[in-house]
Structure formats: structure tokens, C-alpha cells
PQR file with spaces between the fields and no chain letter, atoms N, CA, C, O and H, PARSE charges and radii, in Angstrom:
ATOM       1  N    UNK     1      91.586   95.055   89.724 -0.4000 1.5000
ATOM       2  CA   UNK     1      92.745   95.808   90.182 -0.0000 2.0000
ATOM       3  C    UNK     1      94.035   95.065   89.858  0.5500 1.7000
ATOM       4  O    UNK     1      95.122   95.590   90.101 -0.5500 1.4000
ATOM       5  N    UNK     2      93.943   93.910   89.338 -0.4000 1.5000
ATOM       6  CA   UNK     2      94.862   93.041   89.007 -0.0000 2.0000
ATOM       7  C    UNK     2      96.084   93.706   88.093  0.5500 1.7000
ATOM       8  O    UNK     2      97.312   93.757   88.170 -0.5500 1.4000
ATOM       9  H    UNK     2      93.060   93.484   89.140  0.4000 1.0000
ATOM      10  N    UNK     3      95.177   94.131   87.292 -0.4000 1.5000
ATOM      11  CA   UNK     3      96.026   94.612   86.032 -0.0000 2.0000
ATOM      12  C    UNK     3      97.089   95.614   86.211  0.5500 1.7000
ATOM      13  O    UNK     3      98.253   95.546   85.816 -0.5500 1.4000
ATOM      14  H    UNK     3      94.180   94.090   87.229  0.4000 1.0000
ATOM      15  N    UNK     4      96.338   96.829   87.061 -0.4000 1.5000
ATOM      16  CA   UNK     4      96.827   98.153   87.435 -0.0000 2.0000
ATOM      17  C    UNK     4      98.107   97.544   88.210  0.5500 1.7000
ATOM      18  O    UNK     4      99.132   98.174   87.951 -0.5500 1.4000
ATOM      19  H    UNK     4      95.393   96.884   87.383  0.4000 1.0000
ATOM      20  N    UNK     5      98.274   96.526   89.050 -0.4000 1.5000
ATOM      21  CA   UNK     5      99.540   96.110   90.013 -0.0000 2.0000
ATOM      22  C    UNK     5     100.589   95.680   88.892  0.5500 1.7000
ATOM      23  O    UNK     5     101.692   96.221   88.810 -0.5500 1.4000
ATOM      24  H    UNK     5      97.441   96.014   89.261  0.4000 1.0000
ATOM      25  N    UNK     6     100.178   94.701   88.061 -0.4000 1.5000
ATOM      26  CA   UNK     6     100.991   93.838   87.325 -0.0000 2.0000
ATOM      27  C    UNK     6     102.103   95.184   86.687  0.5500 1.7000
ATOM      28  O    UNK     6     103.296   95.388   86.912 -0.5500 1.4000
ATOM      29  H    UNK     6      99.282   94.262   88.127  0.4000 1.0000
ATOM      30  N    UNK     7     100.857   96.117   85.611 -0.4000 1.5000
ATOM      31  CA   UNK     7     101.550   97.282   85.339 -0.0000 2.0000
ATOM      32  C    UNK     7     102.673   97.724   85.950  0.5500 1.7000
ATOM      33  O    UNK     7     103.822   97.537   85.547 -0.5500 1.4000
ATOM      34  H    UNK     7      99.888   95.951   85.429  0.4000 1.0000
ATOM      35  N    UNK     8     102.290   98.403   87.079 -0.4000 1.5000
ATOM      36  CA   UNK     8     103.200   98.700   87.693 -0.0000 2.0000
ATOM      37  C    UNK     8     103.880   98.131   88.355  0.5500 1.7000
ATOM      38  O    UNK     8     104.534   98.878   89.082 -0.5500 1.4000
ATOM      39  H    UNK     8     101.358   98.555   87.407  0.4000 1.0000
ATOM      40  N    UNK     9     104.160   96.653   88.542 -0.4000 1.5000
ATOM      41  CA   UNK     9     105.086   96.387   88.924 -0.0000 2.0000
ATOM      42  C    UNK     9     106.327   95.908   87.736  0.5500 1.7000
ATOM      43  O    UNK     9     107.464   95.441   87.806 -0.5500 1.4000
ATOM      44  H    UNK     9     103.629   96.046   87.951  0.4000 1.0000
ATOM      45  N    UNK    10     105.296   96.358   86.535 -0.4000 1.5000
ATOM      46  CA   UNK    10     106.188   95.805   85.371 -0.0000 2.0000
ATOM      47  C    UNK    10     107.417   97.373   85.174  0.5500 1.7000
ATOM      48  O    UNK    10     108.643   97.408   85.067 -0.5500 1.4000
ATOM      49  H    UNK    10     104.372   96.737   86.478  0.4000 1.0000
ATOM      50  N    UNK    11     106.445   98.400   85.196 -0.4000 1.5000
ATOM      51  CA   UNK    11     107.552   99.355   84.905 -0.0000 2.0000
ATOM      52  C    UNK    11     108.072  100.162   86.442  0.5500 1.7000
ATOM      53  O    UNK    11     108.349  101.350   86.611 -0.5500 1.4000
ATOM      54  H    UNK    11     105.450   98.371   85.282  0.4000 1.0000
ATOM      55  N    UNK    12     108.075   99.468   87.048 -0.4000 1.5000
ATOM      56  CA   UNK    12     109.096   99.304   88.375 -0.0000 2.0000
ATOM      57  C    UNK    12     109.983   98.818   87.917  0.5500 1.7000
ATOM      58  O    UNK    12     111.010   99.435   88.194 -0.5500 1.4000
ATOM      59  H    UNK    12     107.850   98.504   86.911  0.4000 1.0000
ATOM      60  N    UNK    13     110.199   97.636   87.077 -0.4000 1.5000
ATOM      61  CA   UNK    13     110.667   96.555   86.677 -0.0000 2.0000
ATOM      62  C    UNK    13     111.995   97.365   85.887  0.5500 1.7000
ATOM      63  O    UNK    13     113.222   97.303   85.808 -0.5500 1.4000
ATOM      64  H    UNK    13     109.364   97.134   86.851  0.4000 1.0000
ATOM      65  N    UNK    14     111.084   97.987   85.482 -0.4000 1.5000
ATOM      66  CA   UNK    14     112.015   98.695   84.077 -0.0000 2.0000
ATOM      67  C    UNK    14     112.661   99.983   84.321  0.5500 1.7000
ATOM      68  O    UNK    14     113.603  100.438   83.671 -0.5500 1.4000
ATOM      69  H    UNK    14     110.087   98.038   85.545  0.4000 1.0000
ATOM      70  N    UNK    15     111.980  100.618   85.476 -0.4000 1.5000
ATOM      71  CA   UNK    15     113.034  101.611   86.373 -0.0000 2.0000
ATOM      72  C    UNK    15     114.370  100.948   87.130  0.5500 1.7000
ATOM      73  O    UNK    15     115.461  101.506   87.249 -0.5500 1.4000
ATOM      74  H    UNK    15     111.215  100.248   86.004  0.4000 1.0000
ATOM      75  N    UNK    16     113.982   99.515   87.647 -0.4000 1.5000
ATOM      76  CA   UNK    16     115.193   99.433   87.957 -0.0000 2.0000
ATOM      77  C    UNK    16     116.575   98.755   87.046  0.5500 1.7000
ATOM      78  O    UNK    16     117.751   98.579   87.365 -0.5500 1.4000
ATOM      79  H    UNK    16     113.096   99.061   87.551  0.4000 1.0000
ATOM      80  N    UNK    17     115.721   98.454   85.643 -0.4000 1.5000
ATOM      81  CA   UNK    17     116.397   97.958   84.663 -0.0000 2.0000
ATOM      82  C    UNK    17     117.687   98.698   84.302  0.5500 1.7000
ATOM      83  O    UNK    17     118.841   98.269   84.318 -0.5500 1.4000
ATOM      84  H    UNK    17     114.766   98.597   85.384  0.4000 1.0000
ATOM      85  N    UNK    18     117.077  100.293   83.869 -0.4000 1.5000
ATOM      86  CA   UNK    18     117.362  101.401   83.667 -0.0000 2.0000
ATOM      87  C    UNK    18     118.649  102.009   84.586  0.5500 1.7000
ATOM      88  O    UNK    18     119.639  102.630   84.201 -0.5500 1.4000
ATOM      89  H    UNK    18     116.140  100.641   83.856  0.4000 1.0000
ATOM      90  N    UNK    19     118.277  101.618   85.861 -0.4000 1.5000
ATOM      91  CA   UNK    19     119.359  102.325   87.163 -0.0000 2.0000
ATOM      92  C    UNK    19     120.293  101.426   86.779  0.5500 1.7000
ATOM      93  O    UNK    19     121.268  102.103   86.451 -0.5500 1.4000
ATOM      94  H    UNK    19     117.472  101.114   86.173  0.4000 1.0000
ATOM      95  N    UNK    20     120.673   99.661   86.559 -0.4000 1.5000
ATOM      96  CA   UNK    20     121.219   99.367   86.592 -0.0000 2.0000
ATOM      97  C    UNK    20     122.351   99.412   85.503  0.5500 1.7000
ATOM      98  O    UNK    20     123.549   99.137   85.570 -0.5500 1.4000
ATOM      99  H    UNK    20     119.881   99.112   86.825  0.4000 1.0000
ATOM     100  N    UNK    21     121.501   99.885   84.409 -0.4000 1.5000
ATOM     101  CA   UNK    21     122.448  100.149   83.430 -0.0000 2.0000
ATOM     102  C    UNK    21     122.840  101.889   83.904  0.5500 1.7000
ATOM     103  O    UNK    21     123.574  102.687   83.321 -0.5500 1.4000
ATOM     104  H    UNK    21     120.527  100.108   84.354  0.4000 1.0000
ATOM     105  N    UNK    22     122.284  102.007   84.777 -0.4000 1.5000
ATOM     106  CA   UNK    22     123.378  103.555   84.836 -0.0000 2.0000
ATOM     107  C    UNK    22     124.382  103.133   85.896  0.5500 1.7000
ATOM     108  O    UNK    22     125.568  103.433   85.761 -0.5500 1.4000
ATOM     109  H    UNK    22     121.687  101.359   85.250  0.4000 1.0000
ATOM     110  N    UNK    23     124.066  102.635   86.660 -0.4000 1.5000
ATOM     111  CA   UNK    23     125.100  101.913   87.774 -0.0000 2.0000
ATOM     112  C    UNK    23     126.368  101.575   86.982  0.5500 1.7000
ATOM     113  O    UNK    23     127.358  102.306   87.012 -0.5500 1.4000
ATOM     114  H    UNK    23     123.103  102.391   86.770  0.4000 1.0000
ATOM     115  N    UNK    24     126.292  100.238   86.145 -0.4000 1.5000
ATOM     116  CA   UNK    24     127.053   99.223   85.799 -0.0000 2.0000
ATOM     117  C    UNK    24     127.878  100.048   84.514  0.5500 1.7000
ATOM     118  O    UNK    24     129.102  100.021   84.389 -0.5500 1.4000
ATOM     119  H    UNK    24     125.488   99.644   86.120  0.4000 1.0000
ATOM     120  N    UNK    25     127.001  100.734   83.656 -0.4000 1.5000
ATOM     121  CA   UNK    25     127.119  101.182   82.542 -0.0000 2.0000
ATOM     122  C    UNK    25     127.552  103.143   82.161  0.5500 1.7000
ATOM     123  O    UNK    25     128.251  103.663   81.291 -0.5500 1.4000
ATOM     124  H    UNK    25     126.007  100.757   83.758  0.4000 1.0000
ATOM     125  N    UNK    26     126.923  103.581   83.030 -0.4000 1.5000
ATOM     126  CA   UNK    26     126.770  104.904   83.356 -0.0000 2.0000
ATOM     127  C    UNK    26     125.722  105.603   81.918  0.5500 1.7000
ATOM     128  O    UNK    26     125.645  106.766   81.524 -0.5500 1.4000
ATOM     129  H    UNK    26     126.355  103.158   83.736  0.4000 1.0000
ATOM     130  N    UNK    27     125.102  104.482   81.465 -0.4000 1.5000
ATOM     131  CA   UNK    27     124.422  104.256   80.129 -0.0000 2.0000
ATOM     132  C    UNK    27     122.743  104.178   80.690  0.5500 1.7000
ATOM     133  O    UNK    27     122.335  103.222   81.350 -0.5500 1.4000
ATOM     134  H    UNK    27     125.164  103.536   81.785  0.4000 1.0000
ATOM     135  N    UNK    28     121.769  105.498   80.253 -0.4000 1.5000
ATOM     136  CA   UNK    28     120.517  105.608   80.686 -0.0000 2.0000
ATOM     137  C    UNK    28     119.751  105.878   79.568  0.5500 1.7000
ATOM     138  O    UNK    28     119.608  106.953   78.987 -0.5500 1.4000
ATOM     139  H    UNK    28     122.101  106.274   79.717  0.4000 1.0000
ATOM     140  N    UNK    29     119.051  104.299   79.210 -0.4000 1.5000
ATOM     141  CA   UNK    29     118.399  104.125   78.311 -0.0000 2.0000
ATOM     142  C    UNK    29     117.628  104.380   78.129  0.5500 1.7000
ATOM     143  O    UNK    29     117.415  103.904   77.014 -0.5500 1.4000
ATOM     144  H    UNK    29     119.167  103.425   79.682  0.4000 1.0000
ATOM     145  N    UNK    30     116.322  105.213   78.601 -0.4000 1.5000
ATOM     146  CA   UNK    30     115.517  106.146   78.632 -0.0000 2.0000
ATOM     147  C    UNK    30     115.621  106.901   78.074  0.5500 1.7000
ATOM     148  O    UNK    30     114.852  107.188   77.156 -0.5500 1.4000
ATOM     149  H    UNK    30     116.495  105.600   79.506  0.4000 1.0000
ATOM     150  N    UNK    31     116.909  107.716   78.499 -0.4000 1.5000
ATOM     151  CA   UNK    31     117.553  108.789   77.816 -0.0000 2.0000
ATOM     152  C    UNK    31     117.866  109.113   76.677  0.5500 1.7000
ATOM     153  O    UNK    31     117.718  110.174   76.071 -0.5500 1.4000
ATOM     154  H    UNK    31     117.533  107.483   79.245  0.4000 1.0000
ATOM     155  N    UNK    32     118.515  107.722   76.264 -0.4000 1.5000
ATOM     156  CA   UNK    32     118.931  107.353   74.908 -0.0000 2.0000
ATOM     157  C    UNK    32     117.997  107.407   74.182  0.5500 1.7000
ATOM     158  O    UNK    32     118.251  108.211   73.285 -0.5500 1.4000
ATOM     159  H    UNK    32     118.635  106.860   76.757  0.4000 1.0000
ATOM     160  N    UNK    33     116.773  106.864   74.048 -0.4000 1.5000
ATOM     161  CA   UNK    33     115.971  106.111   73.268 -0.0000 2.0000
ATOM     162  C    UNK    33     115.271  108.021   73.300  0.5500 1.7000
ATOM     163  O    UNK    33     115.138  108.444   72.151 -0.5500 1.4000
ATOM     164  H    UNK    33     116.567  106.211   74.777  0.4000 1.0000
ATOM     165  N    UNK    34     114.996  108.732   74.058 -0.4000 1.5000
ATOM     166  CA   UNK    34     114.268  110.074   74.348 -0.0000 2.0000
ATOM     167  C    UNK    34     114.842  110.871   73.595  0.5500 1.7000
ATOM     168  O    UNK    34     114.133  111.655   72.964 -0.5500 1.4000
ATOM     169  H    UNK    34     115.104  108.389   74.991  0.4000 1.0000
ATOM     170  N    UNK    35     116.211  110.912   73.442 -0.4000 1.5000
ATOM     171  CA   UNK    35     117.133  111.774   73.244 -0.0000 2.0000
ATOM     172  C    UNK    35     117.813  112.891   74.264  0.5500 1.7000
ATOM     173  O    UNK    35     118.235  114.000   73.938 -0.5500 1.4000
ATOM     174  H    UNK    35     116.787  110.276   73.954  0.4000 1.0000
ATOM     175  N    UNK    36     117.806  112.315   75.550 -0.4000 1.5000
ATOM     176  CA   UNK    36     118.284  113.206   76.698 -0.0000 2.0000
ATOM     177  C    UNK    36     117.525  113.191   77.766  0.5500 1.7000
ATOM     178  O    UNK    36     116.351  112.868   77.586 -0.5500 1.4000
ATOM     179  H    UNK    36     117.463  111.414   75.814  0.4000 1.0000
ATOM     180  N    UNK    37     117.960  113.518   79.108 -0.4000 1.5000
ATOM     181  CA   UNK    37     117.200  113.472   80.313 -0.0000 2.0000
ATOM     182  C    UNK    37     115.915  113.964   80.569  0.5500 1.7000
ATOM     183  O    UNK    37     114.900  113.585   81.153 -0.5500 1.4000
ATOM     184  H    UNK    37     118.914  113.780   79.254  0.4000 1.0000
ATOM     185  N    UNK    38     116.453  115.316   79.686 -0.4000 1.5000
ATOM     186  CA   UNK    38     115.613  116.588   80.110 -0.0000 2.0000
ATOM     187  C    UNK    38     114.634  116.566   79.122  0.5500 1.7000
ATOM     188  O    UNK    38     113.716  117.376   79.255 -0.5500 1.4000
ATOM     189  H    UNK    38     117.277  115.624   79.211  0.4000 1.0000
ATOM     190  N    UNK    39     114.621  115.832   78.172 -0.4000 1.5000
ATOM     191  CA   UNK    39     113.948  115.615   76.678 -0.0000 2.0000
ATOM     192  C    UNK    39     112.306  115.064   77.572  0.5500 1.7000
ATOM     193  O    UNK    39     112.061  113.927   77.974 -0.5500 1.4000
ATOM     194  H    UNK    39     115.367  115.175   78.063  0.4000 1.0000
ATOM     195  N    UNK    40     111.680  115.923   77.641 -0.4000 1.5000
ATOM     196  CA   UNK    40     110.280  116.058   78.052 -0.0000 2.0000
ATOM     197  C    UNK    40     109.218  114.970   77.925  0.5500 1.7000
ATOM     198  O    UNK    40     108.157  115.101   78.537 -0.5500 1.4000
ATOM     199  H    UNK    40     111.879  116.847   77.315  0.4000 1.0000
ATOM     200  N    UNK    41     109.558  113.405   76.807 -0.4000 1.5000
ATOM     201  CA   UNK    41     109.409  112.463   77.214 -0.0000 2.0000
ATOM     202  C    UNK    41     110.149  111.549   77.748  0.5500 1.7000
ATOM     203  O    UNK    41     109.546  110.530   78.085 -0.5500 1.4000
ATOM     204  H    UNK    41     110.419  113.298   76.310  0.4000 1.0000
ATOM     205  N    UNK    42     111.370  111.590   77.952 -0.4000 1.5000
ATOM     206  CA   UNK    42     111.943  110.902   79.176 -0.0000 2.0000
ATOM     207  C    UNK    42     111.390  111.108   80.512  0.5500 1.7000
ATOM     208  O    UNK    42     110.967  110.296   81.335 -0.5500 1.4000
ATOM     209  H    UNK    42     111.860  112.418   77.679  0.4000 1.0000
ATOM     210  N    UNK    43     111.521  112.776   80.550 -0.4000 1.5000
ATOM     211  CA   UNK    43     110.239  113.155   81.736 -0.0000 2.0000
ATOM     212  C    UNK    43     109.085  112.750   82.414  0.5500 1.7000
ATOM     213  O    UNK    43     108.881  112.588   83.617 -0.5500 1.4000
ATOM     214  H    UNK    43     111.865  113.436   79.882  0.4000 1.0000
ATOM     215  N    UNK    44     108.192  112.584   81.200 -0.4000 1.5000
ATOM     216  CA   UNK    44     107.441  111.442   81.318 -0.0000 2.0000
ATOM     217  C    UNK    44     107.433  110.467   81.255  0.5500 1.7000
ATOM     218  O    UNK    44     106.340  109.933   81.443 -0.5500 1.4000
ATOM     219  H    UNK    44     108.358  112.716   80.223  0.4000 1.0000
ATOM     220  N    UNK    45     108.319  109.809   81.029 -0.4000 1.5000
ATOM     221  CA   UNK    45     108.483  108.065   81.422 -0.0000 2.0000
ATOM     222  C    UNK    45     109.197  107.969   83.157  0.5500 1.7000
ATOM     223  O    UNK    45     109.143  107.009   83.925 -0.5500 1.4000
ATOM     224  H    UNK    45     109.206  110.243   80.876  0.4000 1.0000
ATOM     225  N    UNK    46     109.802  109.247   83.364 -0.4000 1.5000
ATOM     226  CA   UNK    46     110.473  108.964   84.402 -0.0000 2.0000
ATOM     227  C    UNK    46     109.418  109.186   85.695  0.5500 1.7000
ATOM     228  O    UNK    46     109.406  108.622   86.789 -0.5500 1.4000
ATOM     229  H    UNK    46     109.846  110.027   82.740  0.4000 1.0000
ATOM     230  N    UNK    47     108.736  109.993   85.266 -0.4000 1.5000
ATOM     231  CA   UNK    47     107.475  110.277   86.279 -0.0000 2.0000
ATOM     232  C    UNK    47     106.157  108.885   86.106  0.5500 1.7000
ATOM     233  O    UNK    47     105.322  108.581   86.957 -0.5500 1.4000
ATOM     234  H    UNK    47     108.746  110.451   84.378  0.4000 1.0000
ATOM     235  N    UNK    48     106.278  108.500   85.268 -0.4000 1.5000
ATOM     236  CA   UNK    48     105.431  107.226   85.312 -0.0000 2.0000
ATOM     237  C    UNK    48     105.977  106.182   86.109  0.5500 1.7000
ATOM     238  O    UNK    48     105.213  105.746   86.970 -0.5500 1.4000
ATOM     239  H    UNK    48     106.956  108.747   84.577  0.4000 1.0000
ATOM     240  N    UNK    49     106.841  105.793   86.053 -0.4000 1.5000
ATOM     241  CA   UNK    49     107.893  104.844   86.729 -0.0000 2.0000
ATOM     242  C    UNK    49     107.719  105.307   88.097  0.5500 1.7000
ATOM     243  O    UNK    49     107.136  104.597   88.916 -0.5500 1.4000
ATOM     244  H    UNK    49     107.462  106.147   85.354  0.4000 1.0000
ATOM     245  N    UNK    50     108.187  106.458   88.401 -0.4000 1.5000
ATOM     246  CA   UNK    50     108.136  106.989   89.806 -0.0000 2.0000
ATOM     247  C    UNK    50     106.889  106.750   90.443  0.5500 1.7000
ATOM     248  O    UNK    50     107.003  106.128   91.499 -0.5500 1.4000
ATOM     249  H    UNK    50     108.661  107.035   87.735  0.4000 1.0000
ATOM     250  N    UNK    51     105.707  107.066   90.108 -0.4000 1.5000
ATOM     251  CA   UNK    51     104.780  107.024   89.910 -0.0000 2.0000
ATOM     252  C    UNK    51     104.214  105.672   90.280  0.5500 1.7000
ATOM     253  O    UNK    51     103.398  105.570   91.196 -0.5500 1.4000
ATOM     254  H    UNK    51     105.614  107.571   89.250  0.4000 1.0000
ATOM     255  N    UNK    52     104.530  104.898   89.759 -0.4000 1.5000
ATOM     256  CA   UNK    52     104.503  102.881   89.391 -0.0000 2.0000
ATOM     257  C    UNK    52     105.178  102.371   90.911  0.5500 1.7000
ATOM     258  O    UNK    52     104.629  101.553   91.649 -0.5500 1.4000
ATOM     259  H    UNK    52     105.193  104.981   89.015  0.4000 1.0000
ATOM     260  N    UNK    53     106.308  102.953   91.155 -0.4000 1.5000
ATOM     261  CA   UNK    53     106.749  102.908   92.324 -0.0000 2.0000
ATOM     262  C    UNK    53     105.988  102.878   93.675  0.5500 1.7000
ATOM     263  O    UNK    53     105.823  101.927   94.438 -0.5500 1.4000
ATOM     264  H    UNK    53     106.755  103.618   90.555  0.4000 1.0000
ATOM     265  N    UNK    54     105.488  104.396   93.792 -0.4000 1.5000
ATOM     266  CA   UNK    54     104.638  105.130   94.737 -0.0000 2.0000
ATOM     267  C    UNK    54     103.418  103.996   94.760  0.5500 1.7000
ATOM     268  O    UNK    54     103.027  103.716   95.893 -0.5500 1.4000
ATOM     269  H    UNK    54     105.622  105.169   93.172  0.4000 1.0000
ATOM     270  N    UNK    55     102.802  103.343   93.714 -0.4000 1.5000
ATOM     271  CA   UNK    55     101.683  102.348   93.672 -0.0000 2.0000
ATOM     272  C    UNK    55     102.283  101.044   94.652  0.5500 1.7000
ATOM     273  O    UNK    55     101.953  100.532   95.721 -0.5500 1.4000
ATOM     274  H    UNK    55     103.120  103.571   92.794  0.4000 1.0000
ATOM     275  N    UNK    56     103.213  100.862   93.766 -0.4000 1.5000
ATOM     276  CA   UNK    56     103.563   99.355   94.789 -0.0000 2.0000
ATOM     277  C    UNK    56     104.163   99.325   95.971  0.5500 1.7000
ATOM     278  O    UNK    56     104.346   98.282   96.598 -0.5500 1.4000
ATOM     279  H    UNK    56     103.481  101.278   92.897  0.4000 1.0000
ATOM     280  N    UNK    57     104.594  100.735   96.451 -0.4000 1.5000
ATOM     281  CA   UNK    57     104.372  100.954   98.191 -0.0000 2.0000
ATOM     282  C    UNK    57     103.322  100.138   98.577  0.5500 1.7000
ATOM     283  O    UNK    57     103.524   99.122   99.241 -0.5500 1.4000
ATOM     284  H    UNK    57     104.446  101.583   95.941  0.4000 1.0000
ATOM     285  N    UNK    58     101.712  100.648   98.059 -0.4000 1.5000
ATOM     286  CA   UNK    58     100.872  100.168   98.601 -0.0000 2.0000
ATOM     287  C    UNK    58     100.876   98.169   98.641  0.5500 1.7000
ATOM     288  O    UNK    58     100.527   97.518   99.626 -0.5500 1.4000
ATOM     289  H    UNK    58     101.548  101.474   97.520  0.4000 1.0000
ATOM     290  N    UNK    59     101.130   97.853   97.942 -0.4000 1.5000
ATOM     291  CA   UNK    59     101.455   96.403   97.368 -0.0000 2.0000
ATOM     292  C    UNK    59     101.417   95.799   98.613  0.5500 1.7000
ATOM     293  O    UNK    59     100.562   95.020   99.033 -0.5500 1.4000
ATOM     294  H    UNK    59     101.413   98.382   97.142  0.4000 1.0000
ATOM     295  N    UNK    60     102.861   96.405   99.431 -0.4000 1.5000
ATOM     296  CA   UNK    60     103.496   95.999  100.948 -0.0000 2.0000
ATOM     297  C    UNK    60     102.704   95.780  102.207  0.5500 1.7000
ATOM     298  O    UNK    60     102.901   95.102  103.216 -0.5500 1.4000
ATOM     299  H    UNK    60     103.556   97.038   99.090  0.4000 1.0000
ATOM     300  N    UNK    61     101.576   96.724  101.741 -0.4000 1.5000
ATOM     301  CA   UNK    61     101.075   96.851  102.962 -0.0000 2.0000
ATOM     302  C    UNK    61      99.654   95.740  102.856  0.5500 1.7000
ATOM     303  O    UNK    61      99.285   95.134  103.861 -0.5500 1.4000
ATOM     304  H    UNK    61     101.417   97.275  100.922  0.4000 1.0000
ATOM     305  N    UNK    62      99.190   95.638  101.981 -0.4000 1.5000
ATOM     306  CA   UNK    62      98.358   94.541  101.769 -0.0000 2.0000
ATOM     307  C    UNK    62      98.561   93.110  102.422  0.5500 1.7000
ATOM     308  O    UNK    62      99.675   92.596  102.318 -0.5500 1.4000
ATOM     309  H    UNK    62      99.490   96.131  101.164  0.4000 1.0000
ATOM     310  N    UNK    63      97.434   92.360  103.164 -0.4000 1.5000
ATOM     311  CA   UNK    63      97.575   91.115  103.777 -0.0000 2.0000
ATOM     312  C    UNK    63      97.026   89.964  102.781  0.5500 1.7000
ATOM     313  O    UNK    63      96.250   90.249  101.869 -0.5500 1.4000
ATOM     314  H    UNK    63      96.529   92.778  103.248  0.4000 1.0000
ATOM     315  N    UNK    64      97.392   88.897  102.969 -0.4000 1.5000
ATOM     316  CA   UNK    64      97.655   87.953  102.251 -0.0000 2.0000
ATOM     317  C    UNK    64      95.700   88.133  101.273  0.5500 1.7000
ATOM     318  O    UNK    64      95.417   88.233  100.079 -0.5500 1.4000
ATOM     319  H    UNK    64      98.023   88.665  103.710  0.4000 1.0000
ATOM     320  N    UNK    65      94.863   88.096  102.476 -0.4000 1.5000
ATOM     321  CA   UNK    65      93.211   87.933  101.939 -0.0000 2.0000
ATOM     322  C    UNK    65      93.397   89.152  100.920  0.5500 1.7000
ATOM     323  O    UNK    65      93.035   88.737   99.818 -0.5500 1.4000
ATOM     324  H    UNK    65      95.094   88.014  103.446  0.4000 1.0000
ATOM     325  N    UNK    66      93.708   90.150  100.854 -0.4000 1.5000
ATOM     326  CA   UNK    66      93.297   91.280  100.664 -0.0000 2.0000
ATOM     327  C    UNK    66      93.659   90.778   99.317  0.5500 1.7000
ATOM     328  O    UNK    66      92.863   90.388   98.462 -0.5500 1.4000
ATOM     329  H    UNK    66      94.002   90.487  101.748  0.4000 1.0000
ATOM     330  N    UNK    67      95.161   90.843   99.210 -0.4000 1.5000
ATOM     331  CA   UNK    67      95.667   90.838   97.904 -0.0000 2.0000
ATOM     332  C    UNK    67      95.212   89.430   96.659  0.5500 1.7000
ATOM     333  O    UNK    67      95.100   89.547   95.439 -0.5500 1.4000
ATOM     334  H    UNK    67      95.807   91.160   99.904  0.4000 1.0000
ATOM     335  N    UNK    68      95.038   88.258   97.450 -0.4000 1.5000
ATOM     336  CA   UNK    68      94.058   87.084   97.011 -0.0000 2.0000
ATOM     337  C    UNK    68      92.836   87.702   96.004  0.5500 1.7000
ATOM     338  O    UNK    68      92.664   87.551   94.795 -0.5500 1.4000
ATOM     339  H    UNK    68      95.128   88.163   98.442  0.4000 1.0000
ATOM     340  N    UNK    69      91.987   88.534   97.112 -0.4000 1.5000
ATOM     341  CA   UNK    69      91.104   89.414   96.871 -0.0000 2.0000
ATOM     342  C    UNK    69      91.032   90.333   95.042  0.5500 1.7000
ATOM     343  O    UNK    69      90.246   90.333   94.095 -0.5500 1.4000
ATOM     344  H    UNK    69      92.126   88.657   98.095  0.4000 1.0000
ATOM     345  N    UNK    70      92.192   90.915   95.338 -0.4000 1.5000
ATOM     346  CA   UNK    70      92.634   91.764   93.950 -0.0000 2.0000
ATOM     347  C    UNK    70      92.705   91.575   93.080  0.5500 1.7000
ATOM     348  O    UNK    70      92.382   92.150   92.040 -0.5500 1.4000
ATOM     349  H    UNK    70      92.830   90.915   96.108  0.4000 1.0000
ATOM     350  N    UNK    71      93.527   89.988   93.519 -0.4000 1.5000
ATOM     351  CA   UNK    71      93.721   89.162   91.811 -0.0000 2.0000
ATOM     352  C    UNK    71      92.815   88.225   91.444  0.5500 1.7000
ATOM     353  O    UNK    71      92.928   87.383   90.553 -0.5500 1.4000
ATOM     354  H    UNK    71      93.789   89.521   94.364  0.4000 1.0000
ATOM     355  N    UNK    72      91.849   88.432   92.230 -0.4000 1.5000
ATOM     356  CA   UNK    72      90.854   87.581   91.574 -0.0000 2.0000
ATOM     357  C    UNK    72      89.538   88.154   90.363  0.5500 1.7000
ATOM     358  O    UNK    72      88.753   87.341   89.875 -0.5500 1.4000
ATOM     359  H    UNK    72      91.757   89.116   92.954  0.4000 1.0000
């Protein structure tokens, strides 16, 4: 289960990469690279991310054994 966390905490990583360049920048590189918001694989990157998110909720709730456990 190791892997599946790392994942997603990698493109968590990169959702919030993304916000910050819309924050700082008003520049959403997703977008860019997709060709637009609505551009149906941005869509899907944005729902993966979201997605990646919703996983590492669970992350939080895990106790120290458990998660020891995972990555082993």
C-alpha cells in the first residue's frame, strides 16, 4: 500500500503546486499544458488530484503502528 500513498501524496503535491501558481500567478498550468480548463484532460487530471486528495484524508487518520504497517 506503500506505493498507492506516496502517489498520491505526490499529486496532492502537484495540485497544490498548481493552486499556487493560480494564487501568485493567476497562471493554471494544467490548463496550459491541456489547452484549457474545460479541455477534458485537464478534467481528468483535475479529478485525479481531487481524487489523490480524498485518499490522503485517510493518511490522517491512521496511527503511528498502522501506518509503520503500510510501508513496510
Amino acid at each position: 500500500m506503500m506505493i498507492v500513498n506516496k502517489i498520491a501524496l505526490l499529486l496532492v503535491i502537484v495540485g497544490a503546486l498548481n493552486w499556487g501558481l493560480v494564487g501568485l500567478f493567476s497562471f493554471d498550468l494544467v490548463a496550459w499544458i491541456c489547452g484549457g480548463a474545460t479541455a477534458i484532460m485537464a478534467r481528468i487530471i483535475y479529478t485525479i488530484i481531487a481524487l489523490a486528495g480524498i485518499w490522503c484524508i485517510s493518511l490522517l487518520f491512521m496511527d503511528n503502528e498502522e501506518a509503520e504497517h503500510t510501508h513496510a
